[in-house]
C-alpha positions as a Python dict, from the first residue, in 0.01 Angstrom:
ca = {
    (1, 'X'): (0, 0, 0),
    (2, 'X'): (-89, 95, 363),
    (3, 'X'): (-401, -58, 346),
    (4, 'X'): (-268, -374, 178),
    (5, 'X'): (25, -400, 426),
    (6, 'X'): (-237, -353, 716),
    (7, 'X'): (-469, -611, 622),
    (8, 'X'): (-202, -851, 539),
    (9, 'X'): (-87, -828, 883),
    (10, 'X'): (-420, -883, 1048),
    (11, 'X'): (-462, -1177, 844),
    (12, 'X'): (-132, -1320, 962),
    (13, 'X'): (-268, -1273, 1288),
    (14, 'X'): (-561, -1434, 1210),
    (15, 'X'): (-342, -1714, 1100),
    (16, 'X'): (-149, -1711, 1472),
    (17, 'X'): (-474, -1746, 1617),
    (18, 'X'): (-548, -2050, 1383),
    (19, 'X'): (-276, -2198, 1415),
    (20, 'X'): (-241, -2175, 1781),
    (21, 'X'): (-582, -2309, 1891),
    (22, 'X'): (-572, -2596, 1660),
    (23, 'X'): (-462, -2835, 1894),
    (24, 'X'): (-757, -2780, 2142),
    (25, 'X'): (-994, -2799, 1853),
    (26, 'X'): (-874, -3103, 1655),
    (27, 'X'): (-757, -3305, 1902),
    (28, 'X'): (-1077, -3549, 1909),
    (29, 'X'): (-1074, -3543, 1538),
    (30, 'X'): (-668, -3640, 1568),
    (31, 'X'): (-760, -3887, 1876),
    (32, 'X'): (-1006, -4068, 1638),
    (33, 'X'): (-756, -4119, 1350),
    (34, 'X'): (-420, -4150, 1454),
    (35, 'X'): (-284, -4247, 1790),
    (36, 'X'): (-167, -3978, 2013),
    (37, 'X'): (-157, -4045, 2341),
    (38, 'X'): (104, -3864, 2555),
    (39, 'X'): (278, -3729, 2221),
    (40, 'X'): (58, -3457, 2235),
    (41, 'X'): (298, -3326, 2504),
    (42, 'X'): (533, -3342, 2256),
    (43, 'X'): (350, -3166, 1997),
    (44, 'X'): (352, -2860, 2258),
    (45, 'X'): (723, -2837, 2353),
    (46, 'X'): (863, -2865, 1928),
    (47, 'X'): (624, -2625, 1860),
    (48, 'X'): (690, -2381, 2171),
    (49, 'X'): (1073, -2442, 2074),
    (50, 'X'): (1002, -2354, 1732),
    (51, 'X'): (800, -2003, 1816),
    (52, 'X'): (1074, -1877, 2079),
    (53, 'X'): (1349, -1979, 1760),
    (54, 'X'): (1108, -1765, 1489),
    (55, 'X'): (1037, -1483, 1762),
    (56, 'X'): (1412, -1459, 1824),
    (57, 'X'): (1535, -1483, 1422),
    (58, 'X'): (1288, -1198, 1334),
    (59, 'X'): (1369, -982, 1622),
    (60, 'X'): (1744, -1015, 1500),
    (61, 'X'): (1612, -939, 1148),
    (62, 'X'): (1507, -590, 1129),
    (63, 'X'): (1402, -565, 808),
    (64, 'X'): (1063, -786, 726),
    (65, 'X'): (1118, -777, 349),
    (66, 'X'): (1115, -1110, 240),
    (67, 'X'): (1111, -1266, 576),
    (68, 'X'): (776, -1167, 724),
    (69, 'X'): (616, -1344, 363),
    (70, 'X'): (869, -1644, 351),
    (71, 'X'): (733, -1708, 740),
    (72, 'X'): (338, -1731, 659),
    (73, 'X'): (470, -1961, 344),
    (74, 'X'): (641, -2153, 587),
    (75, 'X'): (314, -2193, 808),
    (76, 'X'): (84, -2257, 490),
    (77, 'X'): (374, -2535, 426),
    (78, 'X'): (360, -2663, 757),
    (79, 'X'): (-42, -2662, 754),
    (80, 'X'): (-62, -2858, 450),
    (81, 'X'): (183, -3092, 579),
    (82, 'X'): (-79, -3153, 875),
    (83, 'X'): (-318, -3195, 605),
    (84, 'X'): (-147, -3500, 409),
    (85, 'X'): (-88, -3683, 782),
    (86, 'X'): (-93, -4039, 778),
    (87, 'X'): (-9, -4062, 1121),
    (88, 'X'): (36, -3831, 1428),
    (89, 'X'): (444, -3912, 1374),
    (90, 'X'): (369, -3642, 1064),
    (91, 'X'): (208, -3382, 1263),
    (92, 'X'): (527, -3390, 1496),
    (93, 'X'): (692, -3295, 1209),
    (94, 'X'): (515, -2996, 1138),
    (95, 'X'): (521, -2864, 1475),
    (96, 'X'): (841, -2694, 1455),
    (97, 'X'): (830, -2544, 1154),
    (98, 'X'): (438, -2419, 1247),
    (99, 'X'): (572, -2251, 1575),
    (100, 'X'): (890, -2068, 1366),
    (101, 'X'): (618, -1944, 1100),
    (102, 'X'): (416, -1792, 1378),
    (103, 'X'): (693, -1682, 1579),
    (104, 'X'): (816, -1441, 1315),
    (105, 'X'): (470, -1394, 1209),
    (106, 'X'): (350, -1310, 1561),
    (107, 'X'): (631, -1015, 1596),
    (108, 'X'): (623, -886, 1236),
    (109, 'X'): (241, -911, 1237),
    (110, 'X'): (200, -702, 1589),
    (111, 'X'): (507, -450, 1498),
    (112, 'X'): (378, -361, 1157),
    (113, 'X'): (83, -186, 1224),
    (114, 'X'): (253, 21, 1476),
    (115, 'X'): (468, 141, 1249),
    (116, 'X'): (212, 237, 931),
    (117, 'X'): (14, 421, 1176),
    (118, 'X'): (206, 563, 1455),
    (119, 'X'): (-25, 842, 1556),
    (120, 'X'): (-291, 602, 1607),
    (121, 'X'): (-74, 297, 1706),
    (122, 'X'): (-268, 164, 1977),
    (123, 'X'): (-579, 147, 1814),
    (124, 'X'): (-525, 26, 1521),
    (125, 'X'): (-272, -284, 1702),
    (126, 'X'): (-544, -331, 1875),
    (127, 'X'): (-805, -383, 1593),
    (128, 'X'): (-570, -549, 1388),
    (129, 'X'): (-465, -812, 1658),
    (130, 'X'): (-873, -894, 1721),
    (131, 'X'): (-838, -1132, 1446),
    (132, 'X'): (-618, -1360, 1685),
    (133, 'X'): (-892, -1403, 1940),
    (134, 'X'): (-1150, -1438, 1563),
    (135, 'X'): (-889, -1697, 1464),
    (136, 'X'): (-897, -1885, 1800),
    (137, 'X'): (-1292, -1913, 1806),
    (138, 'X'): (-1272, -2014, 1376),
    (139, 'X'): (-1071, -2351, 1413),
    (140, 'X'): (-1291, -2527, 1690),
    (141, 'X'): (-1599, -2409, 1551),
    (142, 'X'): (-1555, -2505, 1142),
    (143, 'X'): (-1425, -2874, 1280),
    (144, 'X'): (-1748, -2915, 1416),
    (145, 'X'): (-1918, -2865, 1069),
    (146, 'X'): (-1655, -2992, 803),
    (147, 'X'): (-1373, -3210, 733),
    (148, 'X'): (-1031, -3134, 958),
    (149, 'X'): (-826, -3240, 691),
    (150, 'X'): (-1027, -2949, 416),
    (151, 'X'): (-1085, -2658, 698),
    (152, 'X'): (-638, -2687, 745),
    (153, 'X'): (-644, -2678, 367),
    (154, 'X'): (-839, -2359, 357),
    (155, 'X'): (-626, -2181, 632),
    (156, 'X'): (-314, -2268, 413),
    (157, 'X'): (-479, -2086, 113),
    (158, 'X'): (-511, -1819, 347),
    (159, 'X'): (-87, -1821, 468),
    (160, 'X'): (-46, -1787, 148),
    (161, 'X'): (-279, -1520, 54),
    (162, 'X'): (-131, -1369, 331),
    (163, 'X'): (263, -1359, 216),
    (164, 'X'): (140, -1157, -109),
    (165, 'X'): (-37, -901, 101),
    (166, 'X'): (291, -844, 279),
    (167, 'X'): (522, -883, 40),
    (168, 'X'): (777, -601, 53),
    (169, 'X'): (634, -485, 391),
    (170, 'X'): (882, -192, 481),
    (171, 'X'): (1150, -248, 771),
    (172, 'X'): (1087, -201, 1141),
    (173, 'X'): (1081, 225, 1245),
    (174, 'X'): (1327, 318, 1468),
    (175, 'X'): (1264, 374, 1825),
    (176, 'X'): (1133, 708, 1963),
    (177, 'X'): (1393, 986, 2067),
    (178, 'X'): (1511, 844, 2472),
    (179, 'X'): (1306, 1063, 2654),
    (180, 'X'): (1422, 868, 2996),
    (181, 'X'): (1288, 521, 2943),
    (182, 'X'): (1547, 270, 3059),
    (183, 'X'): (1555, -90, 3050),
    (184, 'X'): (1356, -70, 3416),
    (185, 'X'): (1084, 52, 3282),
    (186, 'X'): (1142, -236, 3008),
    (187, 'X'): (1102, -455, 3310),
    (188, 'X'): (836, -282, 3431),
    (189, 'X'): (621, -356, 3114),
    (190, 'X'): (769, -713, 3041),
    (191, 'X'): (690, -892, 3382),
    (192, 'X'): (301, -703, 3334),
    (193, 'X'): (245, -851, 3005),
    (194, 'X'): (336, -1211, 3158),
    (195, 'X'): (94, -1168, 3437),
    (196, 'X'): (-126, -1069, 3195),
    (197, 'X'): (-57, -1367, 2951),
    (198, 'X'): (-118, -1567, 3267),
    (199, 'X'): (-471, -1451, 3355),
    (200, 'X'): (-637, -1429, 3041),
    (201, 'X'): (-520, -1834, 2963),
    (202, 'X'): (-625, -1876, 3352),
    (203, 'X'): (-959, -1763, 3307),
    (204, 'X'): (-960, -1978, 2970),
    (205, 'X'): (-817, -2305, 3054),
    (206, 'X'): (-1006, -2361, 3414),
    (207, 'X'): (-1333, -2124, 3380),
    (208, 'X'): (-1476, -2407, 3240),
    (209, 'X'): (-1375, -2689, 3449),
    (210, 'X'): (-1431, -2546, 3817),
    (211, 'X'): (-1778, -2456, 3673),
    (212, 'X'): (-1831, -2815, 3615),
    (213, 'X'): (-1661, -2882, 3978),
    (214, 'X'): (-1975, -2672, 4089),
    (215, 'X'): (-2225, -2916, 3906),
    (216, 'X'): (-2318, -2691, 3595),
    (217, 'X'): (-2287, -2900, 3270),
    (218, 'X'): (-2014, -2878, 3077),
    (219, 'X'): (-2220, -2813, 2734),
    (220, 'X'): (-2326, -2464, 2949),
    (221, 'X'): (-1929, -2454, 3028),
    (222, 'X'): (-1833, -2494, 2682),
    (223, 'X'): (-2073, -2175, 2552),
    (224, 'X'): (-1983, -1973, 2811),
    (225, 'X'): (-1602, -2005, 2735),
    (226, 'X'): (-1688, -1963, 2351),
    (227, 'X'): (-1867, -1625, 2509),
    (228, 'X'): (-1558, -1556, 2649),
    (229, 'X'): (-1368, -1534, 2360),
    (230, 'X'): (-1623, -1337, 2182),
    (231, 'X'): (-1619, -1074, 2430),
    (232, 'X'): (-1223, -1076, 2446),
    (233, 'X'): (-1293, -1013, 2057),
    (234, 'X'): (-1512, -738, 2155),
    (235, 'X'): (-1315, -531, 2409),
    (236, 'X'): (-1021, -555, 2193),
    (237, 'X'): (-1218, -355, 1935),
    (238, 'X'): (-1430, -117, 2128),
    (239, 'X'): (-1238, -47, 2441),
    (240, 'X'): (-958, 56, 2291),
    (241, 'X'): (-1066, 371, 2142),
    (242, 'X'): (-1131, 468, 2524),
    (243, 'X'): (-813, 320, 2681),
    (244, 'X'): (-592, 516, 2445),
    (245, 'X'): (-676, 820, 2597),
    (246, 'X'): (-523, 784, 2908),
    (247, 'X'): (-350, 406, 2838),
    (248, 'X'): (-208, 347, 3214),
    (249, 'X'): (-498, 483, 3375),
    (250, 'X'): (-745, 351, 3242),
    (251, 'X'): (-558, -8, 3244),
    (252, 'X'): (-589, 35, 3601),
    (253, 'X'): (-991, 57, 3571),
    (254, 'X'): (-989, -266, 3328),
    (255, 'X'): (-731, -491, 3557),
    (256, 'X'): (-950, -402, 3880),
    (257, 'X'): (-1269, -504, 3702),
    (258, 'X'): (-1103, -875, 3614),
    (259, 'X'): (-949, -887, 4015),
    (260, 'X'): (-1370, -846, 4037),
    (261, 'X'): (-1452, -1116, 3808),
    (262, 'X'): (-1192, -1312, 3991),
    (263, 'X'): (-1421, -1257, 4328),
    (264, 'X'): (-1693, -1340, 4186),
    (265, 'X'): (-1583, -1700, 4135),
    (266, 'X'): (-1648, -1730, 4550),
    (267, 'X'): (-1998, -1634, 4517),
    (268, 'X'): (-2193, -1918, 4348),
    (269, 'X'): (-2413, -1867, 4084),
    (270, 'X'): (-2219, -1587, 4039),
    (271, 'X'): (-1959, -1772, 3815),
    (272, 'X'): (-2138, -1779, 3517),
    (273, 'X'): (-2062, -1404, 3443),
    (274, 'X'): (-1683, -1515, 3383),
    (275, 'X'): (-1701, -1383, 3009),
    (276, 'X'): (-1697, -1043, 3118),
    (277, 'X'): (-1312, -1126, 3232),
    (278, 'X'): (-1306, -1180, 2853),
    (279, 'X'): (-1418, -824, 2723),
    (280, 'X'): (-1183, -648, 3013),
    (281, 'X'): (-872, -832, 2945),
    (282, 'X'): (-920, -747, 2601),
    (283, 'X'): (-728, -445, 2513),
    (284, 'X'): (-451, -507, 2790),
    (285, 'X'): (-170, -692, 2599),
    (286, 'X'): (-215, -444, 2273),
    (287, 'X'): (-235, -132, 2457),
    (288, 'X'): (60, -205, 2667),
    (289, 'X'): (264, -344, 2372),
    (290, 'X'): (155, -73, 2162),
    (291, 'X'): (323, 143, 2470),
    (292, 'X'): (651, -38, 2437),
    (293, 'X'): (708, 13, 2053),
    (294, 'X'): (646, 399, 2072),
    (295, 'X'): (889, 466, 2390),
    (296, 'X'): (1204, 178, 2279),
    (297, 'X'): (1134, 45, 1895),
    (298, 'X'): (1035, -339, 1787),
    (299, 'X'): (1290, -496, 2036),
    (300, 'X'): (1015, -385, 2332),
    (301, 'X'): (760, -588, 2078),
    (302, 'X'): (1011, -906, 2103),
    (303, 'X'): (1020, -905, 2460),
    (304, 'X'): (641, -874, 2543),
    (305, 'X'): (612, -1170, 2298),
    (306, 'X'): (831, -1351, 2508),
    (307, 'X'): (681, -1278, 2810),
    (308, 'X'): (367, -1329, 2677),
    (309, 'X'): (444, -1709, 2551),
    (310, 'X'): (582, -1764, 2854),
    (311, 'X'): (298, -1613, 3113),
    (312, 'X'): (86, -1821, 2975),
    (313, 'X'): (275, -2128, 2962),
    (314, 'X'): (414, -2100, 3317),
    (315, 'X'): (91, -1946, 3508),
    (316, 'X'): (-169, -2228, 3432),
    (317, 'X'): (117, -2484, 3490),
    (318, 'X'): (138, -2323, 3878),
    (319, 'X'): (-230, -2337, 3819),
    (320, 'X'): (-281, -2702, 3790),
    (321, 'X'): (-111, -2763, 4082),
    (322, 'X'): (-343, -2616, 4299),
    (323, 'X'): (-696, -2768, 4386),
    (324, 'X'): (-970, -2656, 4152),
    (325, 'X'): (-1099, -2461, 4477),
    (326, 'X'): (-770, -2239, 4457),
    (327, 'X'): (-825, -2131, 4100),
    (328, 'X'): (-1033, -1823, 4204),
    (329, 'X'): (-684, -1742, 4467),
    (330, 'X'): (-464, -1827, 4131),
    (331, 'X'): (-652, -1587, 3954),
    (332, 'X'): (-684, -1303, 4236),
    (333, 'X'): (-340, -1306, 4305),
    (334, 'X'): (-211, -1257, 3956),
    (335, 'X'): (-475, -972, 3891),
    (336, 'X'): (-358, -801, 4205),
    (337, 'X'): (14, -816, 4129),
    (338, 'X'): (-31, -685, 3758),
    (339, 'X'): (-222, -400, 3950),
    (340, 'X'): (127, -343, 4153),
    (341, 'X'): (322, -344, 3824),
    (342, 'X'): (62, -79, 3669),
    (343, 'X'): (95, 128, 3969),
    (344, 'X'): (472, 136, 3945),
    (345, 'X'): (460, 206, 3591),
    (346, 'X'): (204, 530, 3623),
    (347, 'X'): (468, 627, 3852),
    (348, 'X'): (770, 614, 3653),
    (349, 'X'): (557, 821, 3408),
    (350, 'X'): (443, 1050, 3645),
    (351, 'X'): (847, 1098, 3739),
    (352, 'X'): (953, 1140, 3382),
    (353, 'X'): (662, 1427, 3322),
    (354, 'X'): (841, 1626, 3583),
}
């Protein structure tokens, strides 16, 4: 059942990743058959509403039995409902229910794990939650070979799939024995994991586009983003064997070598090796989340969910304000701040170890 329960929830994730990136990678198929214009924007805020209202219902539902199935039905019904669209006024429709399927899915699906395998929580979350970042790269790239309208059909066979594999998933462990964490150290870990949310959909959303601002072409732009996410892939599998050794330390290693990738954005050609932000950003949000469920239960999941949805929905908005020659500051300052919050968080460990 452990096995079942485990890939169940890495399939769900799989589905989040879907599901979130399928704006970016249908939108000229959506652009050529309906007309969207500025109610794309739209699309964005029902389904944003939607997540934070399926985030927020599951963390006030403790136990996941039938709700964590009932929620990837609801996103198989919301995909499908995409896939019968006569017109873009039917994909609104979908986008709440599609955000409060993932929502739940994204809390139950990264809380799970944790608690089947809590001596090895951190890397197994963190090889469970790859199939996000193999879920973002699987949307754009199928479009590009078959029919919109039949790849959405498959990932709703796959929601479904999905709520039998979890069916009867057990409720949410509670949290460790207080051993002196407080809701500082909460803090601490929340505002970290929106920084981080920030940079990894910084280095994603404007890589591309201030390489182009240099005069490289955006085809070589496009690969080396898809590169990107492959190595993000990557390092969320392999590094996190090594990070779970010493998790704070060595997230201290990982977060100076992005602040490096950030330099290297002032140092033309030097640009191009922006991927390897990609494979050190990696195992940042699972390790620390992974961190938060083993010191205060599933509620510290909830809350680096939130901070994550909103990190990298605020960040790159402050982003696009700037000029595309202060995206390399953007994306130095952030790095350097979540290297502040790091610091005080070693710190409040080292304090508690006393």
């Amino acid at each position: 059942m452990r096995l079942r329960l485990t890939f169940g929830s890495a399939l769900s994730l799989l589905l989040s990743g879907i599901i979130a990136a399928s704006p970016g990678g249908l939108l000229p198929q959506w652009q050529e058959d309906f007309e969207v214009g500025s109610r794309l924007s739209l699309y964005f805020n029902l389904y944003l509403a939607g997540l934070l209202a399926g985030l927020t219902l599951a963390r006030l539902t403790p136990a996941r039995h039938p709700w964590f199935s009932l929620a990837l039905g609801l996103a198989g019904l919301g995909l499908l409902l995409v896939t019968s669209a006569q017109s873009f006024d039917a994909i609104l429709w979908a986008a709440f229910p599609l955000g409060l399927g993932v929502g739940a899915i994204n809390l139950s699906g990264n809380s799970l794990p944790g608690d089947l395998f809590p001596e090895r929580r951190m890397i197994v979350l963190s090889q469970v939650n790859a199939a996000f970042g193999v879920g973002a790269i699987a949307t754009p790239f199928l479009v590009s070979f078959f029919p919109w309208r039949e790849v959405l059909m498959a990932f709703a066979v796959l929601a479904f799939l999905g709520a039998a594999l979890v069916w009867k998933a057990p409720a949410s462990s509670p949290p460790a024995p207080d051993r002196g964490y407080s809701n500082g150290w909460l803090w601490l870990l929340v505002l970290t994991i929106g920084l981080y949310a920030g940079l990894e959909q910084g280095f994603a959303t404007f890589s591309g586009t201030y390489l182009t601002k240099l005069g490289y072409p955006a085809a070589l732009a496009g690969v080396l983003l898809s590169l990107y996410w492959v190595a993000f892939v990557v390092g969320r599998l392999l590094l996190s064997y090594w990070v779970a050794r010493d998790p704070l330390r060595y997230l201290t290693w990982l977060i100076c070598g992005a602040v490096g990738v950030a330099l290297l954005f002032f140092l033309p050609p030097l640009p191009l090796l922006f991927p390897l932000a990609g494979l050190l950003i990696g195992p940042i949000f699972t390790t620390l989340m992974a961190l938060g469920q083993g010191r205060m239960g599933i509620g510290a999941v909830a809350y680096a969910l939130y901070a994550g949805a909103s990190g990298s929905t605020l960040i790159p908005a402050l982003f696009a304000l700037l000029p595309l020659t202060g995206i390399p500051w953007g994306l130095l300052l952030v790095g350097l701040a979540m290297l502040t919050l790091i610091h005080r968080l070693r710190r409040y460990d080292a304090r508690l170890a006393v």
